[in-house]
N, C-alpha and C positions, 0 to 999 in steps of 0.2 A: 512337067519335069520337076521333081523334087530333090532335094537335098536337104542331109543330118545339119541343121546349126545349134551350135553351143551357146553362143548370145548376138547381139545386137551391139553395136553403140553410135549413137545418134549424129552424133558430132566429134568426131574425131580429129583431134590436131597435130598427132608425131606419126600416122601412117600412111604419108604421101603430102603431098604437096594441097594446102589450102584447108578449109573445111570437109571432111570424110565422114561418109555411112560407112561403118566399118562392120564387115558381118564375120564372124569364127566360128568357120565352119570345126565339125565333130570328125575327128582322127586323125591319129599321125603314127607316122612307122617309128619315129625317133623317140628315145627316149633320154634325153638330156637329163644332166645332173642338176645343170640351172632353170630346168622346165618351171614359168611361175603358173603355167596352166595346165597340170598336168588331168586333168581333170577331162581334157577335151582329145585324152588319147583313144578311148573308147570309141572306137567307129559305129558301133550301135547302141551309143546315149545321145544326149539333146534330145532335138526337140525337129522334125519333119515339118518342111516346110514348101511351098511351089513357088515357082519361081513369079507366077501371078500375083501370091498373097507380098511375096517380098518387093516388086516394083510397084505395088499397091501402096503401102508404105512408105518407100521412096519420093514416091510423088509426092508427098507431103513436104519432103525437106528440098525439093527440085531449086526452090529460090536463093535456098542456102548454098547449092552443093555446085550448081549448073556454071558458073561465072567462074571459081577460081579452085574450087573444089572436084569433088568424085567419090567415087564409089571404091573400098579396099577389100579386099575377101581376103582374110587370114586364116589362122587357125588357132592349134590341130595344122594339118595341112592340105591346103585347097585342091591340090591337083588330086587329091583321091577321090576326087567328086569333078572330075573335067567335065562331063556332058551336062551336068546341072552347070558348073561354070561358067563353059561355052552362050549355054544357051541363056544365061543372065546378064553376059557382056552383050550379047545381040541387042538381046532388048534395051540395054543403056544406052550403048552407041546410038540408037532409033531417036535415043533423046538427047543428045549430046552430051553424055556424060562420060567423064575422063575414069578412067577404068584403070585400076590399080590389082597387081597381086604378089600377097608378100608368103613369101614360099622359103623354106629348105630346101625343098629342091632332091628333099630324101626319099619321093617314090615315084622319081624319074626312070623314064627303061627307054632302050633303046632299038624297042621290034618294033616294026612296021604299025600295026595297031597304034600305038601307044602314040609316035612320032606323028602319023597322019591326024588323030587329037588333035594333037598340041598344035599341029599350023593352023588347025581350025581356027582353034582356041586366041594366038597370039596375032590372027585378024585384027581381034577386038581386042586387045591390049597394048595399053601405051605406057603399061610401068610394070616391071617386076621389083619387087623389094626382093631382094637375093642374104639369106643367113649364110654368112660363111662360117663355122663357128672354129674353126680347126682347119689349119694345112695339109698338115701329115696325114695321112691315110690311119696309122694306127694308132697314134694320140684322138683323132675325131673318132675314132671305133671305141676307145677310151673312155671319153667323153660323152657320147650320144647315145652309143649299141650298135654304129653303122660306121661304112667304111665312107669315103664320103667323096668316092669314086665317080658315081652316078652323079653328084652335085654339078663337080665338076663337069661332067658332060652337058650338064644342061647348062652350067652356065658360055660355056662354048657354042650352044646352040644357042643360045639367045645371043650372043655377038655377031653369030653367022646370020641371024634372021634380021642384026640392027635394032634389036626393042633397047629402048633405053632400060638401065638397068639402077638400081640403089643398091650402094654392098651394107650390110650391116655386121656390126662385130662384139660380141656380148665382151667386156675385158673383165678377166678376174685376176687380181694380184693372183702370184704364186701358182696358175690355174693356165691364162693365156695371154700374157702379156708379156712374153719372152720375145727380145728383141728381135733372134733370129729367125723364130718362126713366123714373126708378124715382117720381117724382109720379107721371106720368101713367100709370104701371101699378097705381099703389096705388088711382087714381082710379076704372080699370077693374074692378080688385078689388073697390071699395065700392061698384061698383054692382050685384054681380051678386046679392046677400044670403045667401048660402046657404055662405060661407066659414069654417067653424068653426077653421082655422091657417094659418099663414105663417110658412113656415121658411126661413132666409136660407141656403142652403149652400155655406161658404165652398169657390173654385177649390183643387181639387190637382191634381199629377202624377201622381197611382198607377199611373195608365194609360198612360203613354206607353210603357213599356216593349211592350206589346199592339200598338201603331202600327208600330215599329220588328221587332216579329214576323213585322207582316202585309206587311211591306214597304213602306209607307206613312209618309211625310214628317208630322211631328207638326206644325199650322203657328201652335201658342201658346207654341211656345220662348221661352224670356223672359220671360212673365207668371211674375208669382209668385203666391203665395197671400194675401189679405187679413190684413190686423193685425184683430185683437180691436177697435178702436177703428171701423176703417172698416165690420166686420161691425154697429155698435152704430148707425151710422148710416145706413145703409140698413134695418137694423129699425125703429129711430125712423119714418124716414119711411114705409117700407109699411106699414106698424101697421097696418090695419084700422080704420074708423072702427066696426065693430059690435062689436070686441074690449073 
């Protein structure tokens, strides 16, 4: 079983819980304005890899990863690549490794094929990192290029299955840190049960240099990054009521 990955990182410390192999995988349906990788939208770049040669590797960091640490598959986004997935959480689990996957959640479907995947799939997972990035159905279509319809469904499906879940929230002054919409996303949050974190991730530029790479108009020129105070306040109100 093979899969398109974009990079590696060896040691990874903000994408789950402990020390993380963190792999980002090649594609995504989303096209965000804050995208700092956009680079890993192309589903036929990177670099082809099995899923042999990637727990070959692994085993090297087993000492590091096995006790408090895991494995994260990012992107781009993971679930366009579920059967290589699947079949790389099997083999972790074989070694006790805590298996992580941070998703959008933007090429979720809900036919029979797709659905029967995914139980495969969330067997061997014990963490979804979930992108919320937008409430609204047409501010997120705004926003990304998508409606964020399907997100939603999936993350209702992962409350119905019980996977624990990460909500993550990119905040951009002027962009998505409007009080009202960040209520009614916390609201959505508190309902699904199954939320063990909520992490506010303040807007940067890292990436834009990646945009002007690819040949591609950056189109958040101008935003800036959140004050410490405005991050404190959109925490305040997503808080979790189960927190």
């Amino acid at each position: 079983m093979n899969g398109r990955i974009h990079s590696i990182e060896t040691c990874g410390t903000v994408d789950g819980p402990g020390l993380r192999y963190v792999i980002f995988t090649q594609g995504c349906l989303l096209r965000c304005q804050f995208c700092h990788n956009p680079d890993t939208w192309n589903r036929t770049g990177g670099t082809e890899k099995s899923v042999d040669e990637i727990m070959e590797d692994i085993k090297e960091y087993l000492p590091y990863i096995q006790a408090k640490g895991g494995i994260t598959v990012s992107g781009g986004e993971p679930l366009l690549q579920i059967d290589f997935l699947t079949e790389l959480f099997k083999r972790c689990k074989e070694l006790g490794i805590h298996t992580a996957i941070d998703s959008s959640g933007g090429c979720f479907s809900s036919s029979p094929t797709f659905l029967a995947k995914m139980d495969e799939l969330l067997k061997y997972t014990d963490l979804v990192l979930l992108d919320l990035k937008q409430i609204d159905p047409e501010k997120h279509k705004s926003l990304t290029g998508m409606s964020n319809n399907q997100i939603h469904a999936f993350a209702r499906l992962l409350a119905e299955k019980n996977i624990p879940v990460w909500i993550r929230r990119v905040l951009i002054p002027g962009l998505t840190n409007e009080a009202e919409e960040l209520q009614q996303m916390k609201e959505f949050v508190d309902g699904l049960g199954n939320v063990e974190k909520l992490e506010v991730l303040p807007y940067h530029t890292m990436g834009v240099y990646k945009w002007e790479h690819l040949g591609l108009t950056y189109p958040l020129l101008g935003y800036r990054s959140p004050s410490e105070e405005e991050i404190e306040q959109a925490e305040d109100i997503l808080q979790p009521a189960s927190f």
